[in-house]
N, C-alpha and C positions, 0 to 999 in steps of 0.2 A: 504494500500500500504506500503511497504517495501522497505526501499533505500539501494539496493548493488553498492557497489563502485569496477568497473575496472578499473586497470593499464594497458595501452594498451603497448606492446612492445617499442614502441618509445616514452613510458613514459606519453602519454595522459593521464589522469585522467578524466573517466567519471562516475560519479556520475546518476545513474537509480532509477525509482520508478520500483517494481517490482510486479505482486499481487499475494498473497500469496495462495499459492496450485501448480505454477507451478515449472517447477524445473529452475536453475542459467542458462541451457543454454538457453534457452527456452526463457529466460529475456535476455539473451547477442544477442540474434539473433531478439528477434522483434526489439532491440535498434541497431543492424545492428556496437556490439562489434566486430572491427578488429580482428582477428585470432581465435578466435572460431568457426571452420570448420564445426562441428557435421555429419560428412558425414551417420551415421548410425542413424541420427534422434532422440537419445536419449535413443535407444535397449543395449547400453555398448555393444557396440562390437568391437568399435575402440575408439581410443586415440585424437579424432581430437576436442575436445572440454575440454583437458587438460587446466588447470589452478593451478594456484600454490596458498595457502591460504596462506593472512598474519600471521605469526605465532601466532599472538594474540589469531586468532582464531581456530585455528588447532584443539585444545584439547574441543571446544565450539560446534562443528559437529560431530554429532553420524558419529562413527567411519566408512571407505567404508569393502563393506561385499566382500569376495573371490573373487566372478565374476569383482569386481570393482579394485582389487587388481592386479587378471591376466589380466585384457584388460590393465591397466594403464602401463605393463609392457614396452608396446609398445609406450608410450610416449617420445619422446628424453627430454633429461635432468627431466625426474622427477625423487622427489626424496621426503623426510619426510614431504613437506609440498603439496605436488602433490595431483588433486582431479578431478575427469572427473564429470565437472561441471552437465551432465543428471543427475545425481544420488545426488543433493544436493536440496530437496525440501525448496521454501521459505515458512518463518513462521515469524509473528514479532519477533521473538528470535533473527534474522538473521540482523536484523536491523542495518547496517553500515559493515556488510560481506565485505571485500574488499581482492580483486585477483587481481594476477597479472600472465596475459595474456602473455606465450612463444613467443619467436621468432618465432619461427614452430611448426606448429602441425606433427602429423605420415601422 
């Protein structure tokens, strides 16, 4: 197991075991994390599972590939640290990953 840390909009801090092979939203949603929508189930076709990385770790996540790039366009306020959490598999690598969770999703 793998502990990601969300920052909930209103600042909650929740600390998750996650287990490793499924992807961050995947983890946000069996823990029932505030504002991770995932309306497209995890396909990257919407923006509703937008999440912002600590910048610690930004440069520590293989980098999002084109398809990840243009659905995230559609995210409000994302921006260098922005990341649609389907598309981030956990791994102990990931170990203390910590997001912070939008006001709104798309």
């Amino acid at each position: 197991m793998t502990r990601i840390v969300f920052i909930e909009a209103d600042g909650t801090r929740r600390e998750v075991e996650a287990l490793d092979g499924l992807s961050v939203m995947e983890v946000a949603l069996m823990h029932g994390i505030r504002g991770i929508v995932a309306t497209c189930g995890g396909s990257c076709s919407c923006s509703t599972c937008h999440a912002h990385v600590d910048p610690a770790w930004v440069d520590r996540l293989d980098p999002p590939d084109d398809m990840e790039l243009d659905t995230m366009e559609a995210a409000p306020g994302h921006d260098d640290t922005s990341r649609l959490t389907c598309q981030i598999k956990v791994t102990p690598a990931l170990a203390g990953l910590t997001l912070r969770v939008p006001p709104t999703q798309a």
